[in-house]
C-alpha positions in Angstrom: -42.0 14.0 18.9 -38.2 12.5 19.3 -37.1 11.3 16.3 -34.7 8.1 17.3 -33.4 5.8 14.0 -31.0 3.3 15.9 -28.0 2.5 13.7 -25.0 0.6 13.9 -21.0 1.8 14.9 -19.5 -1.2 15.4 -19.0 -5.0 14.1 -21.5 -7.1 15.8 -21.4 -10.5 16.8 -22.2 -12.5 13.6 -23.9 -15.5 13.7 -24.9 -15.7 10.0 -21.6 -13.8 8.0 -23.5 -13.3 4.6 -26.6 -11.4 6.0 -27.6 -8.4 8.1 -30.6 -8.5 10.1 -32.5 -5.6 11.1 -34.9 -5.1 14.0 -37.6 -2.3 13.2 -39.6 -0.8 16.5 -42.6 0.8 14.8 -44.6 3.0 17.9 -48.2 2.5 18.2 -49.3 5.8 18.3 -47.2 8.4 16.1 -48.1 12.0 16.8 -50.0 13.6 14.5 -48.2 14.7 10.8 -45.5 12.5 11.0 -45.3 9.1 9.9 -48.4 6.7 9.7 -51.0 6.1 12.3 -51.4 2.5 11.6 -49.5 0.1 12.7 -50.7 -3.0 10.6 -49.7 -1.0 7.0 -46.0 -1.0 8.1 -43.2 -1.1 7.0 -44.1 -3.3 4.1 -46.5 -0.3 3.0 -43.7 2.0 2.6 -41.1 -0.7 2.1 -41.1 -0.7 -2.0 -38.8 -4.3 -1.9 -41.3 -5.5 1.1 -40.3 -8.8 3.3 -40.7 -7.3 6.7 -42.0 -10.1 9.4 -44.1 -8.7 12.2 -43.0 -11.2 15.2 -46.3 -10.4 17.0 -44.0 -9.0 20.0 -44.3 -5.3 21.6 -41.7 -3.4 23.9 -42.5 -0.2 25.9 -40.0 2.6 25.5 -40.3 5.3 28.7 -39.2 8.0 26.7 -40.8 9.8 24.7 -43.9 8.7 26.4 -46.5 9.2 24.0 -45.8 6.4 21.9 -47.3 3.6 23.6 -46.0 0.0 23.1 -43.6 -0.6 19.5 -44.2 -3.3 17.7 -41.6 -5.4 16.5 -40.6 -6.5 12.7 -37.6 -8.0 11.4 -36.0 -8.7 7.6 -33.0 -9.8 6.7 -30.8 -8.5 4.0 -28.4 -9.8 1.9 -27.3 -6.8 -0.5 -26.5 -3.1 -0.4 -30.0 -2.4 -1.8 -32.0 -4.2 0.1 -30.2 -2.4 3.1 -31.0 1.4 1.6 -34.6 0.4 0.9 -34.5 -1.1 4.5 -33.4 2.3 6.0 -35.1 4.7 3.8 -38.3 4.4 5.7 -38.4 7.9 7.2 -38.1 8.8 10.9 -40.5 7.9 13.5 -39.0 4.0 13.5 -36.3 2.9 15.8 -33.4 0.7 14.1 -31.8 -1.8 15.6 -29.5 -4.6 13.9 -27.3 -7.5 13.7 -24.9 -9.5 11.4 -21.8 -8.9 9.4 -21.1 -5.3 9.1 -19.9 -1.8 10.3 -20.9 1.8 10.2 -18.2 4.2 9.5 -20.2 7.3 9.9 -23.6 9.0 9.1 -24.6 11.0 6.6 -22.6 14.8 6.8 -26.1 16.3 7.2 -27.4 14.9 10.4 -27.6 17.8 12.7 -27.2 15.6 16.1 -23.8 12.6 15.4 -24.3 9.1 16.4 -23.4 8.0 20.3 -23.4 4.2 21.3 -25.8 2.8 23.7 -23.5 1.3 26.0 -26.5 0.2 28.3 -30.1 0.5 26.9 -31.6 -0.1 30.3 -30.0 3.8 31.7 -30.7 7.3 30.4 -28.6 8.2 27.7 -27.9 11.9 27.0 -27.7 12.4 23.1 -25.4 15.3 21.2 -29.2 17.3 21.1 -29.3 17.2 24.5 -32.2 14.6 25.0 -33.4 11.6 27.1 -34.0 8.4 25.7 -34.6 5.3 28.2 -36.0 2.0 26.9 -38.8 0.4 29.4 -38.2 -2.5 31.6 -39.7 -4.5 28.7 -37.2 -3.9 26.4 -34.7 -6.3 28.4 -36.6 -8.9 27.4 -35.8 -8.1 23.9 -32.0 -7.7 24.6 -32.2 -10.9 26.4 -33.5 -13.0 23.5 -31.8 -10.5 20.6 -27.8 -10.5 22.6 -26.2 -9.9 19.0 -27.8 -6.6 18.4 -25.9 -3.7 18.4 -27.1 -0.3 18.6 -26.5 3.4 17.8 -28.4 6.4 18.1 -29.3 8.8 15.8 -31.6 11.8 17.4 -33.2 14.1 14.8 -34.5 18.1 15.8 -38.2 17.9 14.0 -37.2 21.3 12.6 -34.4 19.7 10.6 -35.5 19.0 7.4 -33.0 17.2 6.2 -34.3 14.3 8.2 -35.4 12.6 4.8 -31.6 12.0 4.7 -31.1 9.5 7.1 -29.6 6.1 6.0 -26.8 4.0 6.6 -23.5 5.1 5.4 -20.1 3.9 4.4 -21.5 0.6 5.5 -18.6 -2.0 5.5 -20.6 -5.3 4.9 -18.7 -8.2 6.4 -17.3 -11.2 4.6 -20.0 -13.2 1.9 -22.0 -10.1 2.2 -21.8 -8.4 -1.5 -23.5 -7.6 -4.5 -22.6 -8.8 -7.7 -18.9 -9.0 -8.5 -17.4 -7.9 -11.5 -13.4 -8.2 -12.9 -11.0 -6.6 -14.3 -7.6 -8.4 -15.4 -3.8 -6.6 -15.1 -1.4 -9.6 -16.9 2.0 -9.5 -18.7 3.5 -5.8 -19.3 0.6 -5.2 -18.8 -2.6 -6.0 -20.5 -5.7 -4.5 -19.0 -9.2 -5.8 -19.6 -11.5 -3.4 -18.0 -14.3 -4.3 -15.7 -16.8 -4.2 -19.4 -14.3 -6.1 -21.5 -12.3 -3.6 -22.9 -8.6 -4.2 -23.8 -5.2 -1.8 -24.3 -2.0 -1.9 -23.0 -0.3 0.2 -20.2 3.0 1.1 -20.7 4.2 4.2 -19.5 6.6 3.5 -16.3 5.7 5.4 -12.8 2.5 4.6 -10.6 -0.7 4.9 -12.2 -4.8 4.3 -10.7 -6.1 1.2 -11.7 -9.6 2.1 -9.4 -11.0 5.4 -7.6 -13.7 5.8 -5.9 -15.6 9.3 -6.5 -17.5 9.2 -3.0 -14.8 7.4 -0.8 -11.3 7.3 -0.3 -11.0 3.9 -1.8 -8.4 3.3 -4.6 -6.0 1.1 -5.7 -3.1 2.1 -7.7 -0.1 0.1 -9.6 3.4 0.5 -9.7 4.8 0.1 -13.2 8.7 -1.3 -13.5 10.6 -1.1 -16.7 11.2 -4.4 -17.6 14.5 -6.5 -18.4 15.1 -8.0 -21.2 14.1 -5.6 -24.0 14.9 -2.0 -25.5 12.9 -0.1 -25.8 11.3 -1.3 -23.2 7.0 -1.8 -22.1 6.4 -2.0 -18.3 5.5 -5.0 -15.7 3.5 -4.9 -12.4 6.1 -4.7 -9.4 3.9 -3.4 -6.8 0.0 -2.6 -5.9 -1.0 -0.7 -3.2 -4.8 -0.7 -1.4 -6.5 1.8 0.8 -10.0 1.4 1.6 -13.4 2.8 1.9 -12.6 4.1 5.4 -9.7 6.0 6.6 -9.8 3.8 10.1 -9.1 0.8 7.2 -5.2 -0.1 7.2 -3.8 0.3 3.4 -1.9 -2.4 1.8 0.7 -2.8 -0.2 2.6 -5.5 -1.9 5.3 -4.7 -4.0 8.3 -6.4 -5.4 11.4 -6.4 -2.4 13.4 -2.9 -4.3 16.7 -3.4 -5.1 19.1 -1.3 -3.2 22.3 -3.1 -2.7 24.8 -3.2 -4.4 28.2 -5.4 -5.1 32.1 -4.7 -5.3 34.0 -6.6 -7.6 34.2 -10.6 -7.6 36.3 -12.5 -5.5 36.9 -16.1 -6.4 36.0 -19.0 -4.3 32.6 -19.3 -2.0 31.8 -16.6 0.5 33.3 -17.1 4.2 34.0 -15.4 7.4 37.3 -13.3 7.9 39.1 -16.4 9.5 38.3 -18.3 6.6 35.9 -20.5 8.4 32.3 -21.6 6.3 29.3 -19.3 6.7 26.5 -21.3 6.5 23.9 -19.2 8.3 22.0 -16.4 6.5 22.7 -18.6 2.9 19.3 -18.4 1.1 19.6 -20.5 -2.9 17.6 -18.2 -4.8 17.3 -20.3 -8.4 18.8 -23.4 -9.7 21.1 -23.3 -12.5 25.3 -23.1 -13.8 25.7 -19.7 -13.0 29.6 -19.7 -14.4 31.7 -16.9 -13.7 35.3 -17.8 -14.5 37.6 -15.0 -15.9 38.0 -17.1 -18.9 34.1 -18.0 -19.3 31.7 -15.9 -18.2 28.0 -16.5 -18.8 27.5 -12.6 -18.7 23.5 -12.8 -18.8 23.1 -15.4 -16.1 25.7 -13.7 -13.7 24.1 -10.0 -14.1 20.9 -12.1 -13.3 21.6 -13.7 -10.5 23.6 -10.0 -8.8 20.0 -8.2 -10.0 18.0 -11.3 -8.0 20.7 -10.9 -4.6 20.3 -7.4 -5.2 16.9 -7.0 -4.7 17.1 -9.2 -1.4 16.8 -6.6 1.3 19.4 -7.6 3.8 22.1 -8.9 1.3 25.2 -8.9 2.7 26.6 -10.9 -0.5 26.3 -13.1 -3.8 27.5 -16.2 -4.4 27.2 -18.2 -7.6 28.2 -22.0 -8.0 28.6 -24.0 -11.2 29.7 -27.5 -12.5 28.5 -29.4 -9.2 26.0 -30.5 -7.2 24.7 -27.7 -5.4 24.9 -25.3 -9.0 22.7 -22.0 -8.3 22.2 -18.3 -7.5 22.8 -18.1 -3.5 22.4 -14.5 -1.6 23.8 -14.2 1.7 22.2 -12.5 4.6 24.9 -12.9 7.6 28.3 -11.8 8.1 31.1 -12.7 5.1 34.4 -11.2 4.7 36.4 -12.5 1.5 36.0 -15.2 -0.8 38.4 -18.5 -0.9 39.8 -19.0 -3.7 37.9 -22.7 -4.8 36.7 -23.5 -8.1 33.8 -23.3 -9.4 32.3 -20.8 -7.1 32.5 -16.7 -7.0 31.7 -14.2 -4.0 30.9 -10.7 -4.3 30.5 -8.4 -1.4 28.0 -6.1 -0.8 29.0 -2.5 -0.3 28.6 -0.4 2.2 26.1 2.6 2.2 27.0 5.1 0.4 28.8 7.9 2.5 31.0 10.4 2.3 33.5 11.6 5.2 33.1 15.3 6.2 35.7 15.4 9.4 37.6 12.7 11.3 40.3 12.7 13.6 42.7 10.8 15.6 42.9 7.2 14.4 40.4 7.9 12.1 43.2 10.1 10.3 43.4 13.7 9.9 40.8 15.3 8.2 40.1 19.3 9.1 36.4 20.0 9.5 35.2 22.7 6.7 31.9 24.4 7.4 30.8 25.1 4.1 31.7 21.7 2.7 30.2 19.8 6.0 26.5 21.6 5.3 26.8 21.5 1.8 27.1 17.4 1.6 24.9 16.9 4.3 22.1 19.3 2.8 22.6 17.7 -0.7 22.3 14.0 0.5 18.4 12.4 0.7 18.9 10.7 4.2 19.1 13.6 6.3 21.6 11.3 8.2 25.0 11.5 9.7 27.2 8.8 11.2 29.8 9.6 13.9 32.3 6.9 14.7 34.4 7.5 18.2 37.1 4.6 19.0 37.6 6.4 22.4 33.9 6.6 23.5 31.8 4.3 25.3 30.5 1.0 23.8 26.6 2.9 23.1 28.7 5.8 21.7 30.9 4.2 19.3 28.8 4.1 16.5 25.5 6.5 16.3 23.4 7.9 13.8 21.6 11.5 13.9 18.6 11.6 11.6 17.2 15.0 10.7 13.6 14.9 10.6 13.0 18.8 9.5 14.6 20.9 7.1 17.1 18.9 6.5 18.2 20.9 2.9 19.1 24.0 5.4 20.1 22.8 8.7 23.4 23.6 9.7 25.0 20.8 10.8 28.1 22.0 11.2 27.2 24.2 14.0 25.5 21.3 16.2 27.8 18.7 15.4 31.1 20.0 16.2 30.4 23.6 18.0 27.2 23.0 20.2 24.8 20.7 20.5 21.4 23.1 20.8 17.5 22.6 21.3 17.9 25.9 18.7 20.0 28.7 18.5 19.9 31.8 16.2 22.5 31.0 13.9 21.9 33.6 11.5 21.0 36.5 13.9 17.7 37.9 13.3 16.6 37.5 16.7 15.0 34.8 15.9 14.9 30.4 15.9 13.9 29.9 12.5 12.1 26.2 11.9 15.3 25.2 10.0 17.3 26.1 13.4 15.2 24.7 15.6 16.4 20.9 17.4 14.6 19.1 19.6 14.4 15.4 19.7 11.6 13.3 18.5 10.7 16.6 16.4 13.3 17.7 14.4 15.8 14.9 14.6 16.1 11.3 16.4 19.8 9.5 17.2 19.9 5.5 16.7 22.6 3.1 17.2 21.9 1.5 14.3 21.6 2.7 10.5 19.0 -0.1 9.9 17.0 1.8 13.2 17.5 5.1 11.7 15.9 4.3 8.1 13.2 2.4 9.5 12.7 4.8 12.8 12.9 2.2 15.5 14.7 2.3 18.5 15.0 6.0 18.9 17.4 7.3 21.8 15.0 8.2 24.6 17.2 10.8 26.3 18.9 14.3 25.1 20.0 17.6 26.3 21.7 20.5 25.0 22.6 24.5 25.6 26.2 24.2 26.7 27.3 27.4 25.1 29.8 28.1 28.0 32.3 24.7 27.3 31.0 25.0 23.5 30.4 21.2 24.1 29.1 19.6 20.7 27.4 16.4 19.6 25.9 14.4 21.4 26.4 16.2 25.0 24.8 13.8 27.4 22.4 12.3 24.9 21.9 8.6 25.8 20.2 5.5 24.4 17.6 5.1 27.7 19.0 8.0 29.7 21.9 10.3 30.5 25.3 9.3 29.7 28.4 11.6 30.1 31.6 12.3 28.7 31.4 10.7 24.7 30.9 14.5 23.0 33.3 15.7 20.3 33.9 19.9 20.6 36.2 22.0 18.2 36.3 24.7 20.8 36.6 22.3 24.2 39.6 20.4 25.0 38.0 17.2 26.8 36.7 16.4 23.4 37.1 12.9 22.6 39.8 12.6 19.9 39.3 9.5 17.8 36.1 10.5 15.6 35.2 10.7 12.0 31.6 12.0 10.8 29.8 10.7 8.0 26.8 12.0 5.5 24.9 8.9 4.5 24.3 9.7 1.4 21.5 7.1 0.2 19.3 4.3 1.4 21.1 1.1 1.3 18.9 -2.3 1.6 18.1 -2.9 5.5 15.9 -5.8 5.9 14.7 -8.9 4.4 11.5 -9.3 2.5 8.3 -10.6 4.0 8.2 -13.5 2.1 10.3 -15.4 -1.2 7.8 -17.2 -3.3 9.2 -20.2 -5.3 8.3 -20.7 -8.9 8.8 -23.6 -11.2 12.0 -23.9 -12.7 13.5 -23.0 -9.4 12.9 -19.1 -10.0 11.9 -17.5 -7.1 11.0 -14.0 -6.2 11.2 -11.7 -2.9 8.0 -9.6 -2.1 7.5 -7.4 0.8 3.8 -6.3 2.6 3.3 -3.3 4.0 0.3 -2.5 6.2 0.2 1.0 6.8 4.0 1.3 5.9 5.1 -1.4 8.5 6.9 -3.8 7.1 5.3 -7.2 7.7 7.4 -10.7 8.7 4.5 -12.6 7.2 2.5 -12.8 3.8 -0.8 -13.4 6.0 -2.5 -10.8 7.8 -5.4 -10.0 9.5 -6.8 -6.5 10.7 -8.8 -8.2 13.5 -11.0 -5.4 13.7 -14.7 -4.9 12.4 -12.8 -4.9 8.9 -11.0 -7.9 8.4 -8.9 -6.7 6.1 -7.2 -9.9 5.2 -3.9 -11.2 3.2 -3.3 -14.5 2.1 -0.5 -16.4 0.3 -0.7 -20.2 -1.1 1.8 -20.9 -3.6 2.3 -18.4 -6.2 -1.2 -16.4 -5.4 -1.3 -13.6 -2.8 -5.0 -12.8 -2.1 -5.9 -9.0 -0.5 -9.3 -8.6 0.4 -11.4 -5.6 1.6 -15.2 -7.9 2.5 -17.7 -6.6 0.9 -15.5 -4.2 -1.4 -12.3 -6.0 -3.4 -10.6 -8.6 -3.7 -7.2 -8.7 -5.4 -5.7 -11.9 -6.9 -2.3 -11.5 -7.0 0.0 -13.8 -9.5 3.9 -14.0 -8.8 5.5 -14.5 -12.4 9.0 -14.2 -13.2 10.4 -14.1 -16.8 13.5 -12.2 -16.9 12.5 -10.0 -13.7 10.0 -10.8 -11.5 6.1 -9.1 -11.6 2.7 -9.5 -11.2 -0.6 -10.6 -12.6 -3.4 -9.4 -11.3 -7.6 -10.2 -10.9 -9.2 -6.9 -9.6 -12.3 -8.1 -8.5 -15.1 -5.5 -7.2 -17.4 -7.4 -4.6 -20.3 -5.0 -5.1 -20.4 -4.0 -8.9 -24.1 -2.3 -8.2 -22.5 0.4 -5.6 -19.4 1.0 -7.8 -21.6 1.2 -11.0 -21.7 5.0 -10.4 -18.6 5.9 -8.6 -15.8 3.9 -9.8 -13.5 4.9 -12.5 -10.0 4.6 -13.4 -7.7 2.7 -15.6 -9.8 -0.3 -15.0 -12.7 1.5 -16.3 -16.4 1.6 -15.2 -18.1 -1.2 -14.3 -21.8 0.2 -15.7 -21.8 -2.4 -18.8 -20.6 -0.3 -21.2 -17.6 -0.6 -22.6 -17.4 2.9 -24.9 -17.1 4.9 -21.6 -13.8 3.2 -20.4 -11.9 6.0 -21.6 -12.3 8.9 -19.4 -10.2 11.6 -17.7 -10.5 11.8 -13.9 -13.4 14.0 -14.1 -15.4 11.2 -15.3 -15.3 12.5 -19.0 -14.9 10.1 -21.9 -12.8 10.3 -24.7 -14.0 8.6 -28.0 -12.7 5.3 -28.4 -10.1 5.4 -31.7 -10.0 3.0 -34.4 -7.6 0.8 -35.4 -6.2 -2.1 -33.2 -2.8 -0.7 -32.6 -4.1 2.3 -30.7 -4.5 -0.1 -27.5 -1.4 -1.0 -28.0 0.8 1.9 -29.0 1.4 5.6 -29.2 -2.6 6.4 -28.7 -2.9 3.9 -25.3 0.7 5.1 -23.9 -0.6 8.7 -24.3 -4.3 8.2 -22.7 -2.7 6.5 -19.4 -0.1 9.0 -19.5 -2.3 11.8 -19.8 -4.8 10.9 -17.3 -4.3 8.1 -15.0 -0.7 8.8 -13.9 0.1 9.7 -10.3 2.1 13.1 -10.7 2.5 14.0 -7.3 4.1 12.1 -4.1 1.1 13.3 -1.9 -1.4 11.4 -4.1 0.6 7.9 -4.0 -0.9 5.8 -1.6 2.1 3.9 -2.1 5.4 4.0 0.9 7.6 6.4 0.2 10.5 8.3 2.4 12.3 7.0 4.9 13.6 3.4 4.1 11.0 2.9 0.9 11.9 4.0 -2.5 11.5 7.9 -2.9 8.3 9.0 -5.2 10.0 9.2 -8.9 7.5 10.8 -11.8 8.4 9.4 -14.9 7.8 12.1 -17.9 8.7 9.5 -20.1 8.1 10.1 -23.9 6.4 7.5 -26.2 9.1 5.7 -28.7 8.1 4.1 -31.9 11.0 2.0 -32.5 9.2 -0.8 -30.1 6.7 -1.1 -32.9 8.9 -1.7 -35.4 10.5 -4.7 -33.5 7.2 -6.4 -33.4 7.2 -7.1 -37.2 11.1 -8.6 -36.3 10.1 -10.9 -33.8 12.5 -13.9 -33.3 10.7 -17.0 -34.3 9.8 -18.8 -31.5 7.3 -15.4 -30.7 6.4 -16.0 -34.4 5.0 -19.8 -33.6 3.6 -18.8 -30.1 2.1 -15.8 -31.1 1.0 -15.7 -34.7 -0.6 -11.9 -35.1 -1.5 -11.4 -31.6 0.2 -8.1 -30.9 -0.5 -8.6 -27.3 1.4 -12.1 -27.6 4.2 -10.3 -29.3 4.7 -7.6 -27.0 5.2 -9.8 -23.8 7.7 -12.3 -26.1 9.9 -9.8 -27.3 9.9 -7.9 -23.8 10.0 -11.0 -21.4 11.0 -14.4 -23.5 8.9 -17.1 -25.7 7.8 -18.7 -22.3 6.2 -15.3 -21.4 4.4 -15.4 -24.7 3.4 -18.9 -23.8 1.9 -17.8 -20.6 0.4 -15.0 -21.6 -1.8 -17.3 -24.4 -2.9 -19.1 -21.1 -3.8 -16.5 -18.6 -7.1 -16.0 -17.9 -7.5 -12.7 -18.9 -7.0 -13.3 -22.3 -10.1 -15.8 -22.0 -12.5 -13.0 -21.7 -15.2 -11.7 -24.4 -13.8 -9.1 -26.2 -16.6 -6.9 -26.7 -15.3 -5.2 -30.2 -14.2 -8.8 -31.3 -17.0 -11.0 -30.7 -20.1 -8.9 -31.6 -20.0 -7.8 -35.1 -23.0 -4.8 -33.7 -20.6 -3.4 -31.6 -17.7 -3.0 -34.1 -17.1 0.8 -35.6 -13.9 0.2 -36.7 -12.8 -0.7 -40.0 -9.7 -3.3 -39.0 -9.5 -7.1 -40.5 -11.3 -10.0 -38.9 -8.4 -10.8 -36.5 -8.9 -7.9 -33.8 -5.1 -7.9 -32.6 -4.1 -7.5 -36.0 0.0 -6.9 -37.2 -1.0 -5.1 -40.7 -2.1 -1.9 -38.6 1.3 -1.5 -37.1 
């Protein structure tokens, strides 16, 4: 007999978004040996949760022919398990189903891959080479079922793995979970795992809240140093998402980076080079007398406000007004030339990106190109870019920007920028183009007109070409923006050169677009936070995959929400004291299926709260005693030790390119931080009392951190060592998060 279990590929149609029904075709006759001759004992007979209705209806399926009429039962399910008890029944059943979910794939052991029924009423060859064709009654069935979606699943009766076959990597739609469980991520930062366990993270880097043994699924952190404290704990800056299934986008959400930076300040607001107002691009980031007189300087307030314009991608400038009306931080993101000279207000100008001038010429000035020192500053820079300016060129030639894509630490430049331009060329002559000789566009380099294009890799030049090594003619030969264009290449060697150029290294990554979103906080704080999906920078702070995923992000207020249905969902709290961070619920929607599989800095979610400590092998470490271990030396060294990311290729977070470049922080524990809790100014005294926790976010963030961190809802949660007396092997005083074991 033809094995056929019908699965499904692809989101159906969902009437009801919190349940999956399946359709069970059960044959009449089943060949002898496999399955059950009976009809009226299943499934419920070899269902153990039961629940199966039999609708009393029958459909004839052509082929295989020997299986008479199939009778036709139907259960809905509501959870993961009712689902694998659902599908577990063996072979000899055809599954069909509808309702809010996807299949990623099947099990790795099915011999013969799942194909969708595009039309049920037409032969279909399966990957085993075998007919199937439903009968002229099953129309009927798709007629009154039209939300049903089907895959096949063909099994050789000599396989016998065939036991095997169940749904897989299912991606239940929105409402459809299991129990969920939480984890909390507040302050700098506290961590209550998904059982109730509490410590501190501190160590500074990115580190793996959640993993998933049997999926790709994680979600890792990225740990800032904070402000306003030495030595200093961490804050959340940035989380990053990537789901069950590769086809899911990955998230991220981080704090906007800052990049720019500002030249010295020039008195006055900030205005155009004709003096005239610029009042476009002028963004008021937080209330407040930001004074910055030469006589009176509010040193504190003005470094804040340049750290808050700094990390405003886009920034062209800062402005700062005091003793009036309109007193605040202000960042500028439009053109601005000088400042004016008016009271009560300061300017400062963002630089430039970093760069440094390798050969120019003409009314650039004199400077004579120098092989060795062109490649070495160009090798030795982390943008693999270089600018080339030419007054006398064409309007797309004036200003262009050559991004090297591959070996950029050993390509000589020198050669293809002012000798000749070349798709590769044997430079060191062994007879051969090595890959760090090799040129060819969208491969090993792009050209842009813009620097903002070249970090972000938009806009690349369509057209190149190269090989003039008769006329030596250099960069860029005939290479255009959307085709040809002649006549605006430099040369050493040619005389119709073009004479007015200078070259450039850009050196680092300067800030090149705004954030996705600023979110206003009381006091008139406010903070800038970018979203990623996939590495694209997003213009909005709500998203939607609109696939069979929904993969959504949403943003009311001060709470950004990312959810994964069926899997996570993150609630993410904007705070701001000193520097701006999160607060995080990490919220598992289906704490039965991660019970097993899910470990990380968040812990286990299997209910016991002794196993929390573990390595990423999944084995535990024995939980020491003594209240300041979760909070000092002994926590710092477990995250540190274990749940660090080490290596760029494990981030899940953007890096390269116009995103921060990885940075592993070997970072060693220091003790002096300890001693500072027992001097505590006073107001962290009166919030605090003993609570280390308390302490720690006071003397790192301010009193009104302290404050909020007595109110966040994480520190609401049963502490499992604190409030059961059974569970308690240490010997410590009464008051669990207590000062005398520092």
């Amino acid at each position: 007999m033809t094995l056929l279990a019908l699965f499904v590929s692809a989101i159906a149609s969902t009437a009801n978004a919190d349940s999956i029904t399946i359709y069970l075709l059960v044959p009449e006759k089943v060949k002898s040996g496999h399955g059950h001759n009976d009809v009226s004992d299943q499934p419920n007979s070899v269902d153990p949760l039961g629940g199966w209705t039999n609708t009393g209806e029958q459909y004839s399926v052509t082929q295989p022919s020997n299986m008479g009429w199939w009778q036709l039962y139907t259960k809905t399910v509501t959870t993961k398990t009712e689902l694998q008890h659902t599908t577990h029944l063996g072979w000899g059943y055809i599954y069909l189903a509808s309702g809010a979910f996807t299949i990623e794939d099947l099990d790795e052991r099915t011999r013969c891959g799942p194909k969708l029924i595009q039309n049920p009423n037409k032969d279909t060859k399966f990957n085993c080479d075998r007919s199937y064709k439903f009968g002229n009654g099953m129309t009927s069935f798709f007629e009154k079922y039209p939300d049903v979606t089907l895959i096949q699943d063909v099994h050789d009766p000599n396989d016998h793995n065939w036991a095997h076959t169940k749904f897989v990597n299912i991606i239940p739609g929105e409402g459809f979970t299991g129990e969920v469980c939480s984890a909390n991520v507040w302050g700098d930062p506290h961590v209550v795992t998904y059982d109730g366990f509490r410590f501190d993270v501190q160590p500074k880097g990115e580190v793996i809240f959640v993993k998933q043994d049997n999926s790709p699924f994680e979600v890792q952190g990225r740990l800032t140093q904070a402000l306003a404290h030495k030595p200093l704990p961490a804050v959340t800056t940035g989380v990053a998402i990537q789901g069950k299934s590769p086809n899911q986008p990955t998230i991220q959400v981080s704090m906007t980076t800052a990049t720019t930076s500002f030249g010295a300040r020039l008195k006055g607001f900030c205005v155009l080079e004709n003096g005239a107002d610029q009042n476009s691009g002028v963004i008021k980031l937080e209330e407040g007398d930001f004074r910055d007189e030469d006589h009176e300087q509010n040193t504190e307030k003005v470094n804040r406000c340049l750290d808050m314009c700094a990390a405003y991608q886009g920034a062209t400038g800062c402005e700062m007004i005091w003793d009036q009306w309109n007193r605040g931080c202000y960042v500028h993101t439009d053109t601005i030339a000088k400042g004016n000279n008016v009271g009560r207000h300061s300017c400062y100008l963002a630089e430039e990106a970093k760069s440094e001038v390798v050969y120019s010429s003409g009314a650039f000035g004199e400077m004579e190109a120098d092989e060795e020192n062109f490649n070495s500053v160009f090798q030795g820079s982390s943008t693999g870019i270089i600018r080339r300016q030419c007054a006398d060129c064409s309007g797309s030639h004036k200003d262009v920007y050559y991004k090297r894509k591959t070996s950029p630490s050993t390509f000589n430049a020198y050669q293809s920028m002012m000798v000749t331009w070349s798709d590769g060329h044997d430079l060191d002559g062994d007879g051969e183009v090595s890959a760090d000789e090799k040129n060819k566009m969208h491969g090993d380099f792009d050209i842009y007109s813009t620097l903002e294009d070249a970090f972000l890799d938009t806009n690349a030049w369509t057209y190149c070409n190269y090989n003039d090594f008769n006329h030596e003619i250099g960069f860029p030969r005939d290479c255009g923006p959307n085709g040809r264009v002649n006549w605006n290449w430099n040369s050493l060697k040619h005389g119709g050169t073009k004479k007015d150029i200078q070259f450039s290294v850009i050196l680092e990554n300067p800030a090149v677009s705004g954030p996705t979103t600023v979110v206003e906080l009381p006091g008139g704080h406010s903070c800038p936070i970018d979203l990623f999906v996939d590495c694209e920078l997003q213009d909005s702070m709500s998203y939607d995959s609109n696939d069979g995923f929904h993969v959504t992000v949403e943003n009311e207020g001060t709470l950004i929400t990312v959810e994964y249905p069926g899997l996570i969902s993150v609630h993410i709290h904007v705070k701001m004291y000193g520097i701006c961070y999160f607060s995080m619920d990490v919220n598992l929607l289906d704490c039965e299926d991660a019970e097993d599989t899910v470990s990380g800095l968040l812990g286990s979610p299997n209910g016991n709260w002794r196993d929390d400590w573990m390595d990423q092998d999944g084995n535990t470490y024995e939980i020491p005693s003594g209240a300041s271990s979760f909070f000092f030396e002994p926590a710092f060294d477990y995250v540190k030790q274990n749940w660090m990311v080490e290596d760029g290729l494990d981030s899940i977070f953007c890096h390269g390119g116009g995103f921060d470049n990885f940075e592993h922080h070997d970072e060693e524990y220091d003790e002096e931080f300890e001693n500072e809790i027992n001097d505590a100014p006073e107001c962290c005294i009166e919030t605090c009392g003993d609570d280390i926790g308390c302490r720690i976010d006071c003397i790192a963030l301010g009193c009104d951190a302290a404050e909020d961190y007595n109110e966040d809802p994480g520190n609401d949660r049963p502490n499992p060592i604190r409030d059961d007396p059974e569970e308690r092997q240490f010997s410590f005083d009464d008051d669990f998060l207590c000062l005398e074991e520092v």
